[in-house]
N, C-alpha and C positions, 0 to 999 in steps of 0.2 A: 538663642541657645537655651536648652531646657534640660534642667540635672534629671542624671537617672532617678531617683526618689521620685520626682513629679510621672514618672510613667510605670513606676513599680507600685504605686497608687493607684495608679489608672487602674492595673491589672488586677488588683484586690479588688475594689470597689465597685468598679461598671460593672453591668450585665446584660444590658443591651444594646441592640441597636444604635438608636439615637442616643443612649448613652454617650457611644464612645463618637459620633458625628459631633454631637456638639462640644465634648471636650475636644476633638479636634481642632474644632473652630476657634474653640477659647485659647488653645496654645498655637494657631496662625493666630492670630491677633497680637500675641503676646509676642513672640518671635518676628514680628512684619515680614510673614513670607510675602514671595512678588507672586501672581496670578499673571500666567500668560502662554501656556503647554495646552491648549484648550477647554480651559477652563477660565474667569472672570470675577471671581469670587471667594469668597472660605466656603461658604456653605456648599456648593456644589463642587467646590474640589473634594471636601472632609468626606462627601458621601459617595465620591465616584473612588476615594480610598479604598473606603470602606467598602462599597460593593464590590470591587475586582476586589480585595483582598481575600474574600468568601465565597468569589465565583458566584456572583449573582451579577443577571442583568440589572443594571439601574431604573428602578421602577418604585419612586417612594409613596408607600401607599404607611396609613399608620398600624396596618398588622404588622409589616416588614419592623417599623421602625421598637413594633415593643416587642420583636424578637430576641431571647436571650442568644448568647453567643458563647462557643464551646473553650475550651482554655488555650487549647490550641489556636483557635479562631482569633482570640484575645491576643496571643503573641503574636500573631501573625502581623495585625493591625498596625498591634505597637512597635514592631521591629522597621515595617514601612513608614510610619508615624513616625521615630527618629529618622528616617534619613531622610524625607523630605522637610524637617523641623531643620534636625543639626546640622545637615549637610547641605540644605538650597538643592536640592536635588530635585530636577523634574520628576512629577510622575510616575511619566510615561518609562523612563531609567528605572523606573525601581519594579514596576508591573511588565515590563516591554510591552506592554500595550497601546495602539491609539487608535482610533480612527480616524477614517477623512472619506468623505463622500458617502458615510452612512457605512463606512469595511473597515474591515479590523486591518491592522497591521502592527507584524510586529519592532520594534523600535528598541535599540542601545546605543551606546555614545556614540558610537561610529557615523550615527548620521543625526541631521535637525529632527526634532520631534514636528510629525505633520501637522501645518495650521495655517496650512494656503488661501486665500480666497478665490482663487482660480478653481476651488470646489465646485463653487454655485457655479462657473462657465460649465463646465465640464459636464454637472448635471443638466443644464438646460444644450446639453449639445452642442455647443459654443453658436447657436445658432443666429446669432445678432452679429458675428462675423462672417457665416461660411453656412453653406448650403449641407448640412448636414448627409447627408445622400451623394455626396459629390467625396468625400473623407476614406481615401483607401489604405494613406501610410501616417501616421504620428509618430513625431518623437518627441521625449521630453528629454530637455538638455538638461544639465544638471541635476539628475534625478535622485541621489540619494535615497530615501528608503525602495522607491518606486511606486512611490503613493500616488503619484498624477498619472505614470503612466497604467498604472496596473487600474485605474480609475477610469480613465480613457478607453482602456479596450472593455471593463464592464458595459463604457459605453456605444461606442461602436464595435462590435460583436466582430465584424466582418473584417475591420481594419489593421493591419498590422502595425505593431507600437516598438521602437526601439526605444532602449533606456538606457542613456549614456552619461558616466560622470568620469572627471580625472582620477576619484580615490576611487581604488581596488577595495580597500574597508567597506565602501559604502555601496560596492558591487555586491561585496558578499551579504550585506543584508537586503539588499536587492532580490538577489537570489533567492532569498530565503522567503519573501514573499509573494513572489513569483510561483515557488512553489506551491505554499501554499493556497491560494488562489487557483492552482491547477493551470495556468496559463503559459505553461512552457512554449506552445506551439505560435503563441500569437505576442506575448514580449521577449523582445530580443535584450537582453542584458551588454553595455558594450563602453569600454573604456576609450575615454576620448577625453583630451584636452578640448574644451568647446567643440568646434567642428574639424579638429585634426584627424580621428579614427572613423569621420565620416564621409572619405576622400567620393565625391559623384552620387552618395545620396541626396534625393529631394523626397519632400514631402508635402502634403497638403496643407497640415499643422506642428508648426514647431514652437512646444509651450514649455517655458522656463522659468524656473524659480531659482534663481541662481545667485549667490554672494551678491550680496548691495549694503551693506551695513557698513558707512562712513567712519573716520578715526573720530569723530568726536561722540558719535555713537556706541560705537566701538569701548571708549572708553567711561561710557555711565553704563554699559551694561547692568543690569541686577547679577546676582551671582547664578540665579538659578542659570542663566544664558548663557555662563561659563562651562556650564558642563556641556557642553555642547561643543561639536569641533570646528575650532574658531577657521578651518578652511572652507567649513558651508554657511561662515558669516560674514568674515570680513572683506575688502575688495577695495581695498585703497583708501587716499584721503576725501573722495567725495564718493566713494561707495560704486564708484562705475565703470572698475577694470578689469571686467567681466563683460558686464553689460554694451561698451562700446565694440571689444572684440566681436559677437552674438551681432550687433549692427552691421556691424561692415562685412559681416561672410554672413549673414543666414540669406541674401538669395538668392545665392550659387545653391542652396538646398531646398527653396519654395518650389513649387509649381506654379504654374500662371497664376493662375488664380489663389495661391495660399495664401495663409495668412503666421506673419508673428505675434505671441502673444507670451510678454514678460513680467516678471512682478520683479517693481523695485521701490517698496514701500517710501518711505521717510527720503531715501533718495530722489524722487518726482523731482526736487525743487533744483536739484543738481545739472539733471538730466535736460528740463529744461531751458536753464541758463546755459548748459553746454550746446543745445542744438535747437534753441531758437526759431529758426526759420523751419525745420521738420514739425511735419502738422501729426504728430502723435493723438490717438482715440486714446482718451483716458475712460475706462472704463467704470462704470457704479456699481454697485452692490446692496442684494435687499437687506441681506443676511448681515453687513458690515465690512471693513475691510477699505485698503484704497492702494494706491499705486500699483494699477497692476495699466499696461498699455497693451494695444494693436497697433499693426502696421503690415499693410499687405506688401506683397513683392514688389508690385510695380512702384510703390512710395518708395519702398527700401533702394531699388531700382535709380528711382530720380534723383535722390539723395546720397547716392554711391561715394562721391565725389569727398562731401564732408563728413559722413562715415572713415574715412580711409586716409583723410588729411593727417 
């Protein structure tokens, strides 16, 4: 926590740029914010503040940074500057902004702030599962902002993408970047309990990011991961009751040849003790990132039995 005086100071004193980045910096150090809304650091949080908060692409060059900054521009900073200080407040809540896949979207509490590693599939066309050219329906289960799927149809042009989640909240920001995007005709927005409001759909690809965060997880949260709605976090006491339901019905929704493809972070170690004998493709990443698996129809298929036990 940081008293008003310490940023009624700021606002006299700074005048530029890097001014107020590194006193950013100084007061996350001081305050032990947590890093993890896409960003891994103070430095590169303080300046992606600072950039969105003046409407500038992030681009640090040192003209930028010995730019003086308007009074306005100053308040602006510092009124963001407390509520990601005093409040643990992600970001992305305070700008509604983020990215994923290189696209804007925009983001409030209603859904997780995007920071999937199912990015990098999606950019390389999930091609190390599935014949890219062969991809005519996608859905994303649990889609929340509809940052995968609205990703997805940037990437296959041609293919139809539904995006289904149980909260209606997280439809409507859904919607909202959908619009944006301009992709009304190619995402379909659609509320489903997992695959309830999917009754005789199939698809080629069905990619989910769905609640997997365990009670002992659950409970060392940092605060900033509280603001966030704990129903596109939590999923039982080993993180996986979501994820086993998405096993046992996604392949009444594959095509022959589909594939599933889920992220369930910190959960892997769960998932594995729970199903053993299933040969899960656990996937790498250049960029970072882990638990995320594949599993085609016909695996999901031979395994029906202990899915459903």
């Amino acid at each position: 926590m940081i008293d008003d005086k310490h940023y009624e100071a700021a606002e006299a004193e700074l005048e530029t740029v890097f001014d107020f980045v590194r006193w950013i910096v100084s007061c996350f150090n001081q305050a032990d914010v947590y890093f993890g809304h896409g960003t891994d650091n103070a430095w590169a949080e303080a300046y992606s503040l600072v950039f969105q908060a003046i409407h500038l692409p992030f681009e640090q060059s040192a003209t930028l940074d010995s730019a003086k900054l308007t009074s306005n521009e100053k308040q602006k900073i510092i009124s963001w500057a407390k509520q990601r200080i005093n409040l643990q407040k992600p970001l992305a809540y305070i700008s509604h902004y983020a990215t994923f896949c290189d696209l804007p979207f925009y983001v409030d509490d209603r859904v997780l702030v995007p920071r999937s590693p199912i990015s990098e599939l999606i950019q390389q066309h999930f091609s190390q599962l599935i014949e890219p050219s062969s991809v005519s329906r996608i859905l994303d289960l649990c889609t929340g902002s509809g940052c995968i799927a609205i990703a997805c149809a940037h990437q296959f042009p041609d293919a139809e993408v539904d995006a289904a989640d149980i909260s209606l909240d997280a439809l409507e920001v859904c919607e909202i970047n959908i619009e944006q995007h301009g992709l009304w005709q190619q995402v379909i927005p659609i509320q489903s309990d997992v695959f309830s409001g999917l009754e005789q759909q199939k698809y080629d690809i069905i990619v989910s990011n769905p609640p997997y965060v365990d009670q002992e997880d659950m409970d060392d949260l940092p605060d900033e991961f509280r603001h966030e709605p704990e129903l596109g976090l939590a999923a039982g006491f080993d993180g996986l009751d979501i994820v086993r339901t998405i096993l046992a019905q996604a392949s009444q929704h594959l095509t022959d040849q589909g594939v599933l493809i889920v992220e369930v972070g910190n959960s892997q170690i769960h998932l594995e003790e729970a199903f053993p004998q299933v040969p899960f493709q656990w996937l790498e990443f250049e960029f970072g990132g882990h638990g995320v698996f594949a599993i085609d129809k016909a695996t999901l298929v031979e395994y029906q039995a202990i899915f459903t036990a």
